[in-house]
ROMI-355607 format. One record per residue (C-alpha): residue number from 0; residue in one letter; x, y, z. Coordinates in steps of 0.05 Angstrom, whole numbers. Layout:
BEGIN
{r NUM,A,{X,Y,Z}}
...
***
This chain:
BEGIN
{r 0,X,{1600,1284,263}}
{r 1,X,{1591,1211,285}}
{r 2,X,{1560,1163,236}}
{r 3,X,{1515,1115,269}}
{r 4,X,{1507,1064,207}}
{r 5,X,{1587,1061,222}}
{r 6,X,{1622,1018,275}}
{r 7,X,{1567,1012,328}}
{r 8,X,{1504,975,342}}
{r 9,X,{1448,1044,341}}
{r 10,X,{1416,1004,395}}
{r 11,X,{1477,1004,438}}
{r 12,X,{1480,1084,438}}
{r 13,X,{1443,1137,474}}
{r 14,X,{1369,1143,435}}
{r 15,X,{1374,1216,442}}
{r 16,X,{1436,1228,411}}
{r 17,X,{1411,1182,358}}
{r 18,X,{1352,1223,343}}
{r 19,X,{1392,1292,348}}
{r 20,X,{1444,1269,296}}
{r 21,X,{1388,1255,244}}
{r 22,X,{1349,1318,259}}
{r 23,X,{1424,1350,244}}
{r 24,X,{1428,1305,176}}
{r 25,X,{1360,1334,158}}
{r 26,X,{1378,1409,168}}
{r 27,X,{1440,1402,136}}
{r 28,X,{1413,1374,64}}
{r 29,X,{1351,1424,71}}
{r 30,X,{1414,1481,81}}
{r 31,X,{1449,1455,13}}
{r 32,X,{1394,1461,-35}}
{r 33,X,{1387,1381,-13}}
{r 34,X,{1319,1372,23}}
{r 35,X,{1291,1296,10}}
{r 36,X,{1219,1321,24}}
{r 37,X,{1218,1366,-43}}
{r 38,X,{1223,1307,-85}}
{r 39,X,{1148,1289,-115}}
{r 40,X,{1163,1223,-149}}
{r 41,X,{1207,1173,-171}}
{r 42,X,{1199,1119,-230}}
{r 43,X,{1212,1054,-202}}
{r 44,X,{1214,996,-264}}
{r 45,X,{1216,933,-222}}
{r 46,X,{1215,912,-154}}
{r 47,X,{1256,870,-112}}
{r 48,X,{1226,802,-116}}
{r 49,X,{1231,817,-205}}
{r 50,X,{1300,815,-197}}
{r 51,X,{1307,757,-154}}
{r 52,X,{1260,713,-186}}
{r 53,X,{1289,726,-255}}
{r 54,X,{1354,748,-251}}
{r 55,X,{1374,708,-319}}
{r 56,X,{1326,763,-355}}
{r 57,X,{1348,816,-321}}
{r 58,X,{1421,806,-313}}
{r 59,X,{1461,868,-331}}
{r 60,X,{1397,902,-349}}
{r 61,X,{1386,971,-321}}
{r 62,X,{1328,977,-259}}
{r 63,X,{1301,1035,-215}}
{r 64,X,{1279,1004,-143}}
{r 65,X,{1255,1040,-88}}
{r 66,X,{1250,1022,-19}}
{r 67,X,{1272,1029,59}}
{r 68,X,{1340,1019,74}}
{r 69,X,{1340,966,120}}
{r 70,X,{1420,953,124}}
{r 71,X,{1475,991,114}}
{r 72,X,{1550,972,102}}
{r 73,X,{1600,1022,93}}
{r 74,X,{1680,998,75}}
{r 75,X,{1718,1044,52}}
{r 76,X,{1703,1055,-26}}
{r 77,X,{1645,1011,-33}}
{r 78,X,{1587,996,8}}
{r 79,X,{1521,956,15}}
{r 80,X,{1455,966,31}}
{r 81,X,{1393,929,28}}
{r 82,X,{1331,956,7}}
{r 83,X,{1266,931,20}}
{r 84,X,{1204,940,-25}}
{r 85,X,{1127,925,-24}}
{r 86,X,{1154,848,-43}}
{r 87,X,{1213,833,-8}}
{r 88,X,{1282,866,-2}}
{r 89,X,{1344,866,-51}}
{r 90,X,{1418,890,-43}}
{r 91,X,{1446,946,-76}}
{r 92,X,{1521,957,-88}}
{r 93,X,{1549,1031,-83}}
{r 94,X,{1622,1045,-95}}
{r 95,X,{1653,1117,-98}}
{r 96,X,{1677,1095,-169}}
{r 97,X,{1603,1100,-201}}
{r 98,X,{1572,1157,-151}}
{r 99,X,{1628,1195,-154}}
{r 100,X,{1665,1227,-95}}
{r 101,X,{1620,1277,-81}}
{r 102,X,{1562,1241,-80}}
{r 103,X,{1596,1178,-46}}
{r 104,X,{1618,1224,11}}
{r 105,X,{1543,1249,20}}
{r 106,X,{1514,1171,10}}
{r 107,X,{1559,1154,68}}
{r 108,X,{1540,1225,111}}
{r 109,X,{1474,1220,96}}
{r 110,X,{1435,1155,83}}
{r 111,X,{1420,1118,144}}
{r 112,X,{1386,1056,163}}
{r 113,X,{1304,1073,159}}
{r 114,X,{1310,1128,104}}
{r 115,X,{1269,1109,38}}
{r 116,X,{1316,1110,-20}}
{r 117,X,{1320,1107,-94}}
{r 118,X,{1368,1069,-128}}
{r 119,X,{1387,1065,-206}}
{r 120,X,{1437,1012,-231}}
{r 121,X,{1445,947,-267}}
{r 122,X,{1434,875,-242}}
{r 123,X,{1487,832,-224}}
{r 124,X,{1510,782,-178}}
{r 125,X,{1566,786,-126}}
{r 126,X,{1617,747,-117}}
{r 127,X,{1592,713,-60}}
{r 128,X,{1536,694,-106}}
{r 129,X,{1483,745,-76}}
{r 130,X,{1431,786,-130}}
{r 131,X,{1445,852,-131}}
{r 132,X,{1437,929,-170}}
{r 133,X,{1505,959,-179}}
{r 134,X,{1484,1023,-165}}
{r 135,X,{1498,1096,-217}}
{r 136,X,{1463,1141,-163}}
{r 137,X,{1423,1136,-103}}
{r 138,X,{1370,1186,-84}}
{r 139,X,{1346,1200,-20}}
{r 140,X,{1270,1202,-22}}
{r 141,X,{1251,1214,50}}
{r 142,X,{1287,1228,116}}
{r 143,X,{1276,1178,167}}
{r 144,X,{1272,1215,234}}
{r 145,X,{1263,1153,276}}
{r 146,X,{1309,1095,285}}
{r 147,X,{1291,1017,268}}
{r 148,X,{1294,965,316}}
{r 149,X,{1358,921,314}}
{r 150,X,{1350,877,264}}
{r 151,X,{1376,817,300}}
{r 152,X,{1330,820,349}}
{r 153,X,{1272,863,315}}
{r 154,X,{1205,881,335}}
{r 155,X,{1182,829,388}}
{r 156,X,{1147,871,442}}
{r 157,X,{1070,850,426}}
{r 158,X,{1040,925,457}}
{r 159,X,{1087,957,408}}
{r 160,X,{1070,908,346}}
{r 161,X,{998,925,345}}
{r 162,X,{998,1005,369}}
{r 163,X,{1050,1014,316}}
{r 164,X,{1026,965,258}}
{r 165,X,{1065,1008,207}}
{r 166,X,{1137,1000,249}}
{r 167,X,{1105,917,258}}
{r 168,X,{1098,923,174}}
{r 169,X,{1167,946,164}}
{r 170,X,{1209,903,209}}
{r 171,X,{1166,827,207}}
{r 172,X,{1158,803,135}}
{r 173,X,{1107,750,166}}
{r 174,X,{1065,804,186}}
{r 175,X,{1052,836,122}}
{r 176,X,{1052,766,87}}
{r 177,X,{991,754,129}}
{r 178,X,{961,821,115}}
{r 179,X,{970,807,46}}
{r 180,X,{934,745,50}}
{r 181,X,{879,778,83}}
{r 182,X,{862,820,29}}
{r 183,X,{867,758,-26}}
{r 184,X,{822,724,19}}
{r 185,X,{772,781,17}}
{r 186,X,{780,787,-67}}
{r 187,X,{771,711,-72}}
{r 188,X,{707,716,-23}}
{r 189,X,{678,760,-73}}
{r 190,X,{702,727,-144}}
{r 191,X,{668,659,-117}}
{r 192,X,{595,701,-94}}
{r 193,X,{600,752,-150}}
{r 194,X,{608,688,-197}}
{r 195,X,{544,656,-165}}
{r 196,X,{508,713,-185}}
{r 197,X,{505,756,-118}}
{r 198,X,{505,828,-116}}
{r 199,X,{557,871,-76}}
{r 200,X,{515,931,-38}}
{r 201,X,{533,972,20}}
{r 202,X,{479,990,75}}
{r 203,X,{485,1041,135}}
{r 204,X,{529,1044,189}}
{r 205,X,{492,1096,243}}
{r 206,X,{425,1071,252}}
{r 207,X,{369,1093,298}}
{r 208,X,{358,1013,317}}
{r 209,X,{414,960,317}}
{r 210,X,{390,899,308}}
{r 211,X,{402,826,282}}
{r 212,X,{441,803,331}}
{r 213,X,{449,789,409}}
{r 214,X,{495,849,431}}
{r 215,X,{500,917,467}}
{r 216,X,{508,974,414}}
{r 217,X,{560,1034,416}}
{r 218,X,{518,1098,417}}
{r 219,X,{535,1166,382}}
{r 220,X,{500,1234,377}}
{r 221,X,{488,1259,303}}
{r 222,X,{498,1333,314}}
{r 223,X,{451,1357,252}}
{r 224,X,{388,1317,267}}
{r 225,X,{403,1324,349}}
{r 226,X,{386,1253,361}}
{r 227,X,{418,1194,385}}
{r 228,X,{444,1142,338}}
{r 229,X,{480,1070,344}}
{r 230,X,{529,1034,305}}
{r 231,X,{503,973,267}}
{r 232,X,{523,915,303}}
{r 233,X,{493,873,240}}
{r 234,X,{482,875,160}}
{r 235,X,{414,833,166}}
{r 236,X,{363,875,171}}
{r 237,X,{367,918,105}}
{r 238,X,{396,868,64}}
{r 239,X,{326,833,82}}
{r 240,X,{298,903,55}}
{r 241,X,{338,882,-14}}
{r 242,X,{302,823,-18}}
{r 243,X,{239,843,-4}}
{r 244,X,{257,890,-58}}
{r 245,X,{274,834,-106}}
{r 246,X,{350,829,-116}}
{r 247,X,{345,760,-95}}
{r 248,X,{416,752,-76}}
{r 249,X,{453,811,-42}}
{r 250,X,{516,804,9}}
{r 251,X,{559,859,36}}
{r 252,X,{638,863,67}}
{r 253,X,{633,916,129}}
{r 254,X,{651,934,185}}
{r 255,X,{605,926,249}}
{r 256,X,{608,949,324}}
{r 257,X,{592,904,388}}
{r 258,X,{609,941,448}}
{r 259,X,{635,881,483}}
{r 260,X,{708,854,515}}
{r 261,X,{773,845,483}}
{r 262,X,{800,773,478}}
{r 263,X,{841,730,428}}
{r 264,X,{782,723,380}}
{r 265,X,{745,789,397}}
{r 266,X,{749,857,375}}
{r 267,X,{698,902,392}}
{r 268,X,{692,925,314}}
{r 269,X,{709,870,262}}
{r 270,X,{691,857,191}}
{r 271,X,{635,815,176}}
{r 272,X,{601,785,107}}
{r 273,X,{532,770,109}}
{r 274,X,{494,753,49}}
{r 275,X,{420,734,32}}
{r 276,X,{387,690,-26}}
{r 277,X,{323,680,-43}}
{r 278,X,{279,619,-54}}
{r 279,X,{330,582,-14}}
{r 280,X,{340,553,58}}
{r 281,X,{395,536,106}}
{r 282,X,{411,475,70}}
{r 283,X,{424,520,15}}
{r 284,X,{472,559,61}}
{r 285,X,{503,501,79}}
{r 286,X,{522,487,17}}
{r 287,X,{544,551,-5}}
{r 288,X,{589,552,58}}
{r 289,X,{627,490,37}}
{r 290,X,{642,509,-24}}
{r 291,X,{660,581,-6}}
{r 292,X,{714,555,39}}
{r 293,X,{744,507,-7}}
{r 294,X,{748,553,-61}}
{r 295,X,{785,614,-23}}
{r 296,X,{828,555,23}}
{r 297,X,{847,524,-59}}
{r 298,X,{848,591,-89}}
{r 299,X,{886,632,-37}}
{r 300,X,{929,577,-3}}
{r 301,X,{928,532,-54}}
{r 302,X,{910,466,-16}}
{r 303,X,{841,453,24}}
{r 304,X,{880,414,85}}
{r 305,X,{892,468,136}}
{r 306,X,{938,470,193}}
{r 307,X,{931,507,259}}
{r 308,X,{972,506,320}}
{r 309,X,{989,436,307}}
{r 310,X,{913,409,293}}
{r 311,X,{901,393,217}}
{r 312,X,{829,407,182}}
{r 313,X,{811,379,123}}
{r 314,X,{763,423,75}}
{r 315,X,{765,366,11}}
{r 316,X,{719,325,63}}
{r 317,X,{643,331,72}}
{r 318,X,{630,380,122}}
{r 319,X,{595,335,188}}
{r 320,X,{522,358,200}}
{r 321,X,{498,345,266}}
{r 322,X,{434,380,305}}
{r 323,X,{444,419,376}}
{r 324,X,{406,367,412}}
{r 325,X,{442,305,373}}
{r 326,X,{506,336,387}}
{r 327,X,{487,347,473}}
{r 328,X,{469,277,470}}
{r 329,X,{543,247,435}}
{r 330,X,{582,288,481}}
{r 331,X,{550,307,549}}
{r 332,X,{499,236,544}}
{r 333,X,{437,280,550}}
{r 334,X,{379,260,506}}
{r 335,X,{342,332,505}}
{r 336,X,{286,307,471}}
{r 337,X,{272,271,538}}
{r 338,X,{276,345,580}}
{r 339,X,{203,361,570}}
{r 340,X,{196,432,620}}
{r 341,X,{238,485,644}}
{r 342,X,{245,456,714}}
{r 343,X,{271,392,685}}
{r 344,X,{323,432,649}}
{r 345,X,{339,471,704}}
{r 346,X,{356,409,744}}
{r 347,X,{400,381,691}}
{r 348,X,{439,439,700}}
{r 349,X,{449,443,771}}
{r 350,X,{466,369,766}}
{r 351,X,{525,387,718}}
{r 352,X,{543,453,754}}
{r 353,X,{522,499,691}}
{r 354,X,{502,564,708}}
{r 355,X,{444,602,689}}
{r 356,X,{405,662,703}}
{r 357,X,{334,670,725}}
{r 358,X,{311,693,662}}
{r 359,X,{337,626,620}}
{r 360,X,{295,582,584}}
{r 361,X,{290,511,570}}
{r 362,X,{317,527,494}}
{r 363,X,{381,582,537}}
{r 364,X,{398,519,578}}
{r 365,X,{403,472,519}}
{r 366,X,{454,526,484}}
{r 367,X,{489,529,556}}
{r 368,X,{498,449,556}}
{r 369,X,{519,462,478}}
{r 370,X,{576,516,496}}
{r 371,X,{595,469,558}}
{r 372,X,{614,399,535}}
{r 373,X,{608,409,450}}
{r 374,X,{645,468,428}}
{r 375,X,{707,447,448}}
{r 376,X,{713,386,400}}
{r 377,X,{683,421,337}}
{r 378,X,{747,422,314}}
{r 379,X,{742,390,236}}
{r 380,X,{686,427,195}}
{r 381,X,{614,418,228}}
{r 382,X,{554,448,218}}
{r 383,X,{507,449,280}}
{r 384,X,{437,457,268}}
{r 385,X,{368,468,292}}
{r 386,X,{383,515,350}}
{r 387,X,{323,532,404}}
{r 388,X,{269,587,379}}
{r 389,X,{298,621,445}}
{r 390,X,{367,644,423}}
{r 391,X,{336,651,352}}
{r 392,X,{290,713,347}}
{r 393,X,{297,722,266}}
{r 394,X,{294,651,243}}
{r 395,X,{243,614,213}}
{r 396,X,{208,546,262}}
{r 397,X,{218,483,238}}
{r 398,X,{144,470,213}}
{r 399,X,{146,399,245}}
{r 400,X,{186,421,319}}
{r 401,X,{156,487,331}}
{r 402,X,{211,492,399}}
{r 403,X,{274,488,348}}
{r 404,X,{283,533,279}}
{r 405,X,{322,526,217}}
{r 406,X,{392,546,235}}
{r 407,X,{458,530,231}}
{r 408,X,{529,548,269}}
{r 409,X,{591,532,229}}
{r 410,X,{651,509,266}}
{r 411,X,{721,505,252}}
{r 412,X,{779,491,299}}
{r 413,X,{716,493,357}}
{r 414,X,{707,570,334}}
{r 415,X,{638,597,305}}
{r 416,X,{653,616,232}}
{r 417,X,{589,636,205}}
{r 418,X,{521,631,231}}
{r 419,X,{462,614,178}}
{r 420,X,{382,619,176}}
{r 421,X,{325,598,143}}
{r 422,X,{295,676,144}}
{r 423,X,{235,688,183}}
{r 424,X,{189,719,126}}
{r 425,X,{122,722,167}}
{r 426,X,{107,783,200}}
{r 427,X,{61,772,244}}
{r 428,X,{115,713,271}}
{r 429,X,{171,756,268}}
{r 430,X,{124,814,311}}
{r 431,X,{116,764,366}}
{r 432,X,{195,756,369}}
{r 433,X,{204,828,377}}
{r 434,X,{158,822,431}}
{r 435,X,{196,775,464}}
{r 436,X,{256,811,455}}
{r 437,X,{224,883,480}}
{r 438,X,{204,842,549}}
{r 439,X,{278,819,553}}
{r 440,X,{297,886,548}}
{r 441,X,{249,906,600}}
{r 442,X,{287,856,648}}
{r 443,X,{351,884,636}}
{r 444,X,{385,845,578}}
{r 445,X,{425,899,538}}
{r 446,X,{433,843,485}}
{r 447,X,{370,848,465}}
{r 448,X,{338,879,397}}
{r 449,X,{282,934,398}}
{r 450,X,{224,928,352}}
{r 451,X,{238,946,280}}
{r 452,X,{172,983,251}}
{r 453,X,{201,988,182}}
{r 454,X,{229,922,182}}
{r 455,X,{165,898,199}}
{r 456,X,{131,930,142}}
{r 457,X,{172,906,86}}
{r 458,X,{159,841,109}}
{r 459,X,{88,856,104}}
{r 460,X,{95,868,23}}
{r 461,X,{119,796,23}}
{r 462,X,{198,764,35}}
{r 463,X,{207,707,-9}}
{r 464,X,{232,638,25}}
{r 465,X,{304,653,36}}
{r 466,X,{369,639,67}}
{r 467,X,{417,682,97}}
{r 468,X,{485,678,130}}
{r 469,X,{539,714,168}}
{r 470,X,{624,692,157}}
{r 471,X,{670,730,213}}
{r 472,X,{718,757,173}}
{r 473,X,{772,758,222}}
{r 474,X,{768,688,241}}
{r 475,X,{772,664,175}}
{r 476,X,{829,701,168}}
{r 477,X,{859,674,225}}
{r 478,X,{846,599,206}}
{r 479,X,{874,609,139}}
{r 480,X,{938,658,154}}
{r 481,X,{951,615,225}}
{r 482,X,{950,681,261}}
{r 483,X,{948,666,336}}
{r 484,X,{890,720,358}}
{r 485,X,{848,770,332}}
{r 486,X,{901,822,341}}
{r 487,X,{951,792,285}}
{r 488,X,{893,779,238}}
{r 489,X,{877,866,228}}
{r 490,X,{917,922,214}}
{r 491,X,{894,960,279}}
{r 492,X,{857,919,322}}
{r 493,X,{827,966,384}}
{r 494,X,{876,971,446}}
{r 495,X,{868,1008,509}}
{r 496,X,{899,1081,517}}
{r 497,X,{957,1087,526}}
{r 498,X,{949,1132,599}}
{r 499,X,{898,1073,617}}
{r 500,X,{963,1019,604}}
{r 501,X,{1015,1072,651}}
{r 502,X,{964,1077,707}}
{r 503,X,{959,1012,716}}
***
């Protein structure tokens, strides 16, 4: 029986035979009493990166490891392989003189690049000056079936990366470093708000109206009531409920669904923190934002200057503060507060070749001459503030500009990161949006929200003054891992079928 560990590159012979030597491996160890898929457990003491960082403690010290064998070198009487754990990956010496011949001859037989091993021995160091575990006995854990990329080359194809996240996991230690960084990030957003007093809560995900937020719901059927149900494509509207119901500060971590397009910085469900705190207003959310992203960018990466593809941000700095209007006027030359009705808004933007639908207001326009010339320099930390009551439905008017409310867009690296309010708390106001909104609807915006009777009646026992904001997740994530898209920032972002990809 050929061994494919010896001699030859795997990726240089036929797949198929490949595959149908392992399958033979596998029957023969279940045929001698030897099956790897029996065993329940195995102790490990330490892991790779234990050993390596301190072998002077552990030298000549006994350790269990456990891990995939990523490399295998077979000469003669001894052998290496290298096996790679949760942190990192360590070699392990095995000579027939400490196995044994018996067990030697089935280490060589048996063990192949892929299979999960465990490995018993003391720590030393070769003589080429590598860290090592001079294995007593190696014990195969599980049978790998597959084969690994070649390791030279490993696992570049992008399709393949993110269908197969767990083969992605395995073969790019950058991947999982990021993934692992993803998760601190998530632990050190919630030390920093559970330490400011907030409360973690959880809200539902299939609603019978999905609203908060400009975008087209995904739509289910809920078998036992026999009615038709969305997926939340916000957190805002009950964690309003919780302040109406006095828990004064309240933020949740979940999941949400937008049945929109996939891009570099979209996925059509993503995680997304909003939180809410009363007696406070977007100035208060401003605040809170800068200090939230210093302390996770000090905590996590342990600096506050930030570097992505090539631009550097600086978090130590005061975060700029400019308003919508202030910030058309600095880059596009407009003075808005000159554009007085819709038709002279309308002419601004045929004269600069923005387009717009029939339905646009003076307030859409302004956000259209915003996304046109502005966005694209945001690129240091800016808040941008005092949006049009138009693209605003659940935000509270500025009591002296009745045309503009109290809100905020955070940008980083000329992305949105987080989008703030001072809370609408008067019903009958916040009635008259959903008005507005319905007779959107009515003309064929998808985007739009439906009127929220319960909503509506909590705020009619009384909201306190209050602030409230929502982080993207991902992006953050991206910014502070220097993931290129959306895709390399979650374990299993959404991709097209499969059969959809071959048809094409």
């Amino acid at each position: 029986m050929a061994n494919e560990n010896q001699g030859r590159n795997p990726q240089t012979q036929d797949l198929n035979q490949i595959l149908k030597l392992r399958r033979e491996k596998f029957q023969e160890l279940q045929e001698a009493g030897k099956d790897p898929f029996v065993i329940t457990k195995y102790d490990v003491t330490n892991h790779s990166a234990d050993i390596t960082a301190h072998f002077e403690e552990m030298e000549g010290k006994t350790v269990r490891v456990a891990g995939r064998i990523m490399s295998k070198r077979v000469m003669g009487k001894a052998s290496f392989i290298h096996v790679q754990d949760k942190l990192g990956q360590v070699q392990c010496y095995v000579t027939r003189d400490s196995l044994g011949e018996d067990l030697y001859k089935d280490f060589k037989r048996y063990h192949d690049v892929g299979d999960i091993v465990g490995v018993e021995g003391y720590v030393f160091k070769t003589q080429k000056g590598e860290i090592s575990v001079h294995a007593a006995s190696v014990t195969l854990l599980s049978k790998s079936l597959q084969t690994l990329p070649e390791k030279f080359h490993g696992l570049t194809d992008t399709e393949t990366r993110y269908r197969q996240r767990y083969l992605d996991l395995i073969m790019n230690p950058d991947v999982k470093e990021t993934m692992i960084r993803r998760s601190q990030i998530l632990s050190s957003i919630r030390r920093y708000l559970d330490g400011q007093g907030f409360l973690e809560v959880e809200t539902p995900i299939l609603v019978t109206n999905a609203g908060g937020a400009a975008a087209r719901p995904f739509f289910t059927h809920y078998n036992a009531l026999d009615e038709e149900r969305k997926l939340r494509i916000s957190l805002e509207l009950y964690l309003k409920r919780l302040i109406v119901g006095g828990l004064e500060r309240v933020y949740e971590i979940g999941r949400v669904f937008r049945n929109e397009g996939l891009d570099n910085r979209h996925n059509p469900e993503f995680t997304l923190m909003e939180l809410y705190q009363a007696y406070t207003d977007y100035h208060g959310m401003m605040d809170l934002t800068e200090n939230l992203f210093r302390h996770v960018a000090q905590e996590v990466l342990g600096t506050t200057v930030i570097e992505y593809n090539g631009v550097t941000m600086d978090l130590s700095q005061p975060f700029a503060r400019l308003t919508m209007r202030d910030a058309v006027k600095q880059y596009a030359g407009i003075d808005w507060n000159e554009v007085k009705t819709l038709e002279e808004a309308r002419a601004l933007a045929k004269a600069h070749n923005i387009e717009f639908e029939e339905r646009h207001k003076k307030g859409d326009i302004l956000n259209l001459f915003f996304e046109t010339y502005v966005e694209e320099h945001l690129y240091q930390p800016t808040f941008i503030m005092d949006h049009p009551i138009e693209i605003s439905p659940l935000t509270k008017k500025k009591p002296d500009d009745p045309e503009y409310v109290e809100r905020f867009e955070f940008y980083m690296n000329t992305w949105e990161m987080a989008n703030a309010y001072s809370e609408l708390n008067d019903p009958i106001d916040q009635r008259e949006r959903f008005r507005a909104q319905e007779e959107l609807l009515a003309q064929g915006d998808e985007e739009a929200n439906h009127t929220d009777e319960d909503f509506l009646n909590a705020l009619e026992l009384g909201m306190p003054p209050t602030g409230g904001i929502g982080f993207g997740i991902d992006r953050m994530v991206m910014l502070l891992t220097g993931a290129p898209t959306i895709k390399d920032a979650i374990l299993f972002p959404t991709m097209k079928p499969l059969d959809k990809e071959t048809q094409k």
